[in-house]
PLY file of the C-alpha trace (Angstrom):
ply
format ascii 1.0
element vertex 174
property float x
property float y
property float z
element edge 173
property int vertex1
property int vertex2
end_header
138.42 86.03 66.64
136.01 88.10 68.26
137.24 90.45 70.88
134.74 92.54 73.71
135.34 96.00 74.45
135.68 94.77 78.43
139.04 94.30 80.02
140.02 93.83 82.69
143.21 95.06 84.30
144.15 95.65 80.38
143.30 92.05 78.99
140.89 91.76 76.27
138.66 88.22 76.20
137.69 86.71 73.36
133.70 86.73 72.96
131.98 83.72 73.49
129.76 82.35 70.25
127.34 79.92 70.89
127.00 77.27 68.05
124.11 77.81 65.68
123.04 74.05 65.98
122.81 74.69 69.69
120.89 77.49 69.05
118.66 75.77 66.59
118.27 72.98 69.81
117.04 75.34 71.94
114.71 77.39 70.15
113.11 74.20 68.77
112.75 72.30 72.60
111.25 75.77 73.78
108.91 75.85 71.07
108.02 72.13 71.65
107.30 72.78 75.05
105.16 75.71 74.53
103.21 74.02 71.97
102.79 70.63 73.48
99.43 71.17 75.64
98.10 72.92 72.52
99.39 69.92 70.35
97.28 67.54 72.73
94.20 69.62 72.60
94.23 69.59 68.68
94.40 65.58 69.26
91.52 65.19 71.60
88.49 64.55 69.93
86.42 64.73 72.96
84.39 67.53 73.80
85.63 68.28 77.65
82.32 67.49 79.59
82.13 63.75 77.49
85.76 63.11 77.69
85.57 63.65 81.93
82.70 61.43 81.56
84.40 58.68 79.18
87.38 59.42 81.97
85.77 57.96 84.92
83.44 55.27 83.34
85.82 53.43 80.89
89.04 55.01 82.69
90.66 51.69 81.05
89.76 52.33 77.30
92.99 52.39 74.61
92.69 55.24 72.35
93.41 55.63 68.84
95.64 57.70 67.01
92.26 59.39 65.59
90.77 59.76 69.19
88.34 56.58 69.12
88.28 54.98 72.81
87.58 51.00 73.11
87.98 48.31 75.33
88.20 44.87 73.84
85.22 42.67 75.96
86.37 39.38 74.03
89.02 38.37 71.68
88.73 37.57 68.26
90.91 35.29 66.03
92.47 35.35 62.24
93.03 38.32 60.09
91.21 41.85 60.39
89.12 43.31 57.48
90.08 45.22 54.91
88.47 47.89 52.43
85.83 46.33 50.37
85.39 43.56 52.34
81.68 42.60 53.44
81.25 42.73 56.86
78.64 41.02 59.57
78.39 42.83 62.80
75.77 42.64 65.88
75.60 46.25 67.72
73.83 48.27 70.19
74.13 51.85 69.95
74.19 54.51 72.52
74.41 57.94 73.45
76.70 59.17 76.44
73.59 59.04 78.99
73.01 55.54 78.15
69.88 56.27 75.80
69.86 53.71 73.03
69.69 54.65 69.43
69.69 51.75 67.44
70.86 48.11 67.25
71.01 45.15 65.70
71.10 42.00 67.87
69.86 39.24 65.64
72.02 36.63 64.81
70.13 35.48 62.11
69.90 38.67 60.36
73.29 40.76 61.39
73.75 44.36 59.90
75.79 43.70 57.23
77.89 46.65 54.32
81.19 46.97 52.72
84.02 48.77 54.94
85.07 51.77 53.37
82.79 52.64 51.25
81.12 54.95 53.45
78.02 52.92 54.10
78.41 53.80 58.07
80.47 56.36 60.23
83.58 57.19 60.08
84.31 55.61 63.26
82.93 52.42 61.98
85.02 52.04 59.51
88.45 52.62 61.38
87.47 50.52 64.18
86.34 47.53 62.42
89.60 47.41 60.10
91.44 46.62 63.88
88.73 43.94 64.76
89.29 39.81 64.24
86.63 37.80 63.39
84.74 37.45 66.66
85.85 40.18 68.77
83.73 42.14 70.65
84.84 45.90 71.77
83.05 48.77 73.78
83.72 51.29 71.70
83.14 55.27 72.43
83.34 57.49 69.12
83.99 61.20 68.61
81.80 63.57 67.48
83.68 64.15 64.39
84.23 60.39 63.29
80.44 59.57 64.02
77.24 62.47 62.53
79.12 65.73 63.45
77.29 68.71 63.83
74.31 68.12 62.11
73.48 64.61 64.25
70.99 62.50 63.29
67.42 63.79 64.23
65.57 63.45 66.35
67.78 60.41 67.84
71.02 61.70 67.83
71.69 64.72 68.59
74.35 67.52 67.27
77.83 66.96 68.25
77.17 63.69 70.10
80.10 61.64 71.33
78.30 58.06 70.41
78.92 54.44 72.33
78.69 50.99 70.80
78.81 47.43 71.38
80.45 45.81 68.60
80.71 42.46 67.46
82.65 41.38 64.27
80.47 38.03 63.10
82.23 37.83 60.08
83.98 38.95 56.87
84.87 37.75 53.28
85.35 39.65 50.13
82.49 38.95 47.79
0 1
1 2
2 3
3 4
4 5
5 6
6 7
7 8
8 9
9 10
10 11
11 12
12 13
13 14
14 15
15 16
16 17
17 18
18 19
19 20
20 21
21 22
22 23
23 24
24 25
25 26
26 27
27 28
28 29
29 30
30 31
31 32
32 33
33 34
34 35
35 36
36 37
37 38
38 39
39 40
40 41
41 42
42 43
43 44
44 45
45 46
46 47
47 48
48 49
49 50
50 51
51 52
52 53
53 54
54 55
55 56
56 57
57 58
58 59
59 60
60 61
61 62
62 63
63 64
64 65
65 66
66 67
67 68
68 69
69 70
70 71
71 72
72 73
73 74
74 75
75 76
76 77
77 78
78 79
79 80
80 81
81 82
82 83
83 84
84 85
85 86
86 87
87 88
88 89
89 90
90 91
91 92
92 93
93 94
94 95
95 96
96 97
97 98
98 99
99 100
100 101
101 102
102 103
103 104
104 105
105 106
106 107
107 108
108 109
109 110
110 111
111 112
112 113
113 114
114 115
115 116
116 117
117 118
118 119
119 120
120 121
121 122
122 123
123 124
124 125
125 126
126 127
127 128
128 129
129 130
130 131
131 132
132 133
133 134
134 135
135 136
136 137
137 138
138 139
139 140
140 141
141 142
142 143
143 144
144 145
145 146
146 147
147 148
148 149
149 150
150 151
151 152
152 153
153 154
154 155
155 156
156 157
157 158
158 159
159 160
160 161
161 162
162 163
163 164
164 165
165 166
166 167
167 168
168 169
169 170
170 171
171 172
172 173
């Protein structure tokens, strides 16, 4: 045992260890509360001024673990998509100020690719996997999951936080 040089009235106490799992505990909660507000900004995909936006207009959108927003506007039914699998979708999109960029609202003639095989966004293709046939979502897309920094001139522009209407027609593996 440990002894400290203190005494009192001549007795020597034994020096208190801590336990090194303890110690391990605490260093590891401290450094998880430090980090935490830096952890959340490294998870927002928002740029601040479209996230307050996104904030007070669709205050009820779900968010994905990547940091794509949507609200579900009607159910769909069945099974969801999966790679390869030909999709038929109706869309409108549009940029945060409500300027639309292009769409595709004819029934007839629906916009139609493969998921994952990078034929659209990246947003695209992770939202649509979580879609049933027939569902319709609002759904608001990070810069990064949609044309990044270099946009898509002279319609989109750099860094632009995009906002579709989706709806899944259909899918079938051809």
């Amino acid at each position: 045992m440990d002894y400290t040089d203190a005494t009192d009235a001549g007795k020597t106490y034994p020096r208190q260890s801590v336990n090194p799992i303890v110690k391990l505990f605490f260093c590891l909660s401290a450094l998880a509360l430090m980090a935490a507000p830096a952890l959340r900004a490294q998870r927002e995909k928002l740029p601040a001024e479209d996230l307050e936006f996104v904030e007070k207009n669709w205050p009820e959108a779900k968010k994905t673990t990547t940091g794509i927003r949507y609200i579900i506007l009607r159910e769909g039914q069945g099974d969801m998509p999966k790679p390869g699998d030909r999709i038929s979708v109706l869309y409108v999109g549009r940029l945060l100020n409500g300027t639309v960029f292009d769409q595709n609202q004819d029934r007839e003639n629906p916009f139609t690719f493969r998921i994952r095989r990078e034929m659209v966004i990246e947003g695209w293709d992770q939202v649509l996997q979580l879609m049933k046939r027939g569902e319709k979502r609002l759904v608001i897309i990070p810069p990064e999951l949609a044309y990044g920094t270099r946009g898509q001139p002279p319609k989109i522009p750099r860094r632009a936080t995009l906002v579709f209407e989706i709806e899944l027609l259909d899918f079938k593996k051809d």
